[in-house]
C-alpha positions as CSV (number, residue, x, y, z in Angstrom):
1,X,0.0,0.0,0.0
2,X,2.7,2.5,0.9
3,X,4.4,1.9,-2.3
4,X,1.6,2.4,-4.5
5,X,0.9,5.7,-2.4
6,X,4.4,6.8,-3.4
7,X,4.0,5.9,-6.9
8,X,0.5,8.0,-6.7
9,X,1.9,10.9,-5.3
10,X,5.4,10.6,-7.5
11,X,2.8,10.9,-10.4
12,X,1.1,13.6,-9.2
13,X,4.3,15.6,-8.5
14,X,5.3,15.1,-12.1
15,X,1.9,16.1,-13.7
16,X,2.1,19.1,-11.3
17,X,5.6,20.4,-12.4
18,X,4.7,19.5,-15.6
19,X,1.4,21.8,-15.6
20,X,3.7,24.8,-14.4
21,X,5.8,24.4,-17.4
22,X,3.2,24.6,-19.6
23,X,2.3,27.7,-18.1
24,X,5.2,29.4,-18.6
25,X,5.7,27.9,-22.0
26,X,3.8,30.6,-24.0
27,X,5.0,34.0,-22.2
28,X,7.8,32.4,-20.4
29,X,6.2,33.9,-17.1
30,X,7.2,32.1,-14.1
31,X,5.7,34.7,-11.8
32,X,2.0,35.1,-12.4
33,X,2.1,38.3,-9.8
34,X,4.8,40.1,-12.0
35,X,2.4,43.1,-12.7
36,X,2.3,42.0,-16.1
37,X,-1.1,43.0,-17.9
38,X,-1.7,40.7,-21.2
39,X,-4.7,41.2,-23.1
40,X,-5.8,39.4,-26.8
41,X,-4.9,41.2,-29.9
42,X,-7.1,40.7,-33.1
43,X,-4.3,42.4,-35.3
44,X,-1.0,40.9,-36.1
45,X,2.2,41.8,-33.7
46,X,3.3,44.8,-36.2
47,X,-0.3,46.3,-36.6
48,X,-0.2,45.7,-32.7
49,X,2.6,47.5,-32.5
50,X,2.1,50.0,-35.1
51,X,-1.3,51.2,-33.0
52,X,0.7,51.5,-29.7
53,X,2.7,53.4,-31.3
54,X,-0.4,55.9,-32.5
55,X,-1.9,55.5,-29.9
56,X,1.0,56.9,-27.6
57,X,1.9,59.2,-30.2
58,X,-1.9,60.6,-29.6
59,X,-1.5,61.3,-25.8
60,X,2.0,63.1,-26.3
61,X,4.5,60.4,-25.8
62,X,7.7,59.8,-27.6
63,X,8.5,56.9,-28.9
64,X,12.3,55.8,-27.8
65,X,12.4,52.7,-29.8
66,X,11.1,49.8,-31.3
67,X,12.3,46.5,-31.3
68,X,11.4,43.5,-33.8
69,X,13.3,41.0,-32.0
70,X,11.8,37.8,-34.8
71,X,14.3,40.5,-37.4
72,X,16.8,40.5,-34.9
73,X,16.8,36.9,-34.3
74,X,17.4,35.7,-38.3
75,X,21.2,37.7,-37.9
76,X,21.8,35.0,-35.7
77,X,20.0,32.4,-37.5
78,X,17.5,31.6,-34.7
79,X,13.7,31.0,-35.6
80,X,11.2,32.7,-33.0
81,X,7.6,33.6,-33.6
82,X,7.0,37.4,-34.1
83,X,7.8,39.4,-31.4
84,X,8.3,42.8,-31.0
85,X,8.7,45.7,-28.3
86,X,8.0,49.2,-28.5
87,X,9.6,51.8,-25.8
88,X,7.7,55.1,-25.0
89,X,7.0,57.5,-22.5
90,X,5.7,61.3,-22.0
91,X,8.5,62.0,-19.5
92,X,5.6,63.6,-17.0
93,X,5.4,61.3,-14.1
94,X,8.6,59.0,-14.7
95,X,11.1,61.3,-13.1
96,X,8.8,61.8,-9.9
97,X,8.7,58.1,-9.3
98,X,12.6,57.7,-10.1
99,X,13.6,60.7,-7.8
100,X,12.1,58.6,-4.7
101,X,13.0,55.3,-6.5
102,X,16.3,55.5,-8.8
103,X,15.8,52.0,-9.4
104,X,12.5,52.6,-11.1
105,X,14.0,54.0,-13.8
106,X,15.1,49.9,-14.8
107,X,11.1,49.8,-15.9
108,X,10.5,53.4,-16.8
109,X,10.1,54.4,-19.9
110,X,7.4,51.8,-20.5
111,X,7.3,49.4,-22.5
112,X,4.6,47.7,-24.7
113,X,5.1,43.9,-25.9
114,X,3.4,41.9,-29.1
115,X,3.8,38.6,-29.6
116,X,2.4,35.3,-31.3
117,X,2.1,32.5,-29.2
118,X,2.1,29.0,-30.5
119,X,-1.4,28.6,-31.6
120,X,-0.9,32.1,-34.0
121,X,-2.5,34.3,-31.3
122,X,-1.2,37.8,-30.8
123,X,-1.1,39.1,-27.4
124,X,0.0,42.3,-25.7
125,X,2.0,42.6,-22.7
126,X,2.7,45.7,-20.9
127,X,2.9,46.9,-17.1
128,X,1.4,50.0,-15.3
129,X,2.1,52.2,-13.0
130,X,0.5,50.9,-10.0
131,X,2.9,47.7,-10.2
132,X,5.8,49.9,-10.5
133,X,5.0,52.1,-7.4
134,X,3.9,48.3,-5.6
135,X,7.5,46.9,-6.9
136,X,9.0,50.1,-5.3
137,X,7.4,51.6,-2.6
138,X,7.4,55.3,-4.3
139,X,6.1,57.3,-1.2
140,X,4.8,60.6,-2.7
141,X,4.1,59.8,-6.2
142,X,0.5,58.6,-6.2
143,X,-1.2,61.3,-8.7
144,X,1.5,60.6,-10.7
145,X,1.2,56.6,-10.7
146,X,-2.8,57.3,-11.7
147,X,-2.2,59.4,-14.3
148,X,0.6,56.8,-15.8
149,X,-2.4,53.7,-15.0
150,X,-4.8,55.7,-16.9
151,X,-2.5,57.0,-19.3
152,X,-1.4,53.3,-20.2
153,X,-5.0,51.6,-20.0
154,X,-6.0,54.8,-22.8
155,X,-3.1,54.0,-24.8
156,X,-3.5,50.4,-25.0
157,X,-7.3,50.0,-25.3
158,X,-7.0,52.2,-28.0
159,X,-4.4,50.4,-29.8
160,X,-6.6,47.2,-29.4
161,X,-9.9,48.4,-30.2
């Protein structure tokens, strides 16, 4: 009896580790409490892209850069789904946060990510303000982490409507 028990709960160990991989497999995220928001795109990751890009573009923010890392990946001869990441930022509540928080400035400007998962589905990633001031305690900054959060949430409902 004790055997089979350990055989039982040796399965279930396996098809438990094995269910966290597949988790992660898509986005790689480990850490579902990241402060990562992900929402469905019906475009493709450059049209994605392309209407973040607008979209921030229409509130005032400049666009740092843009990465196409599926472009970046044939120079090396590696194969990835498409994939890319756009940089941006109005430069209005950043500095606030990353006078209190110099460390902040690691995730500020923000950042917008498309990508195709396995079954062809785009998705974009992206994090807000609120998980920044969580992630780093920024004392006074508050308005400034609402008005990024609603900022962001306009910027990237736009881009997916």
């Amino acid at each position: 009896m004790e055997a089979t028990m350990k055989k039982v709960l040796g399965i279930a160990a396996t098809l438990l580790s094995l269910g966290g991989t597949t988790l992660a497999d898509e986005s790689g995220l480990l850490d579902k409490e990241s402060g990562f928001i992900t929402k469905p795109s019906k475009y493709s990751v450059q049209v994605t892209i392309d209407r973040v890009e607008s979209a921030a573009k229409g509130v005032g923010a400049f666009i740092f850069n843009r990465i196409d890392y599926q472009d970046m990946s044939k120079k090396v001869k590696v194969v990835i789904r498409p994939n890319q990441l756009i940089i941006f930022g109005r430069g209005a509540g950043g500095p606030y946060i990353i006078k209190e928080a110099p460390l902040a400035a690691i995730d500020i400007p923000f950042k917008a990510l498309a990508w195709e998962d396995s079954q062809g589905k785009v998705w974009l990633t992206y994090m807000n303000g609120s998980f920044i001031d969580k992630r780093y305690a920024v004392k006074g900054a508050a308005s400034y982490v609402k008005n990024i959060d609603e900022t962001i949430e306009k910027i990237m409902n736009e881009a997916l409507k």
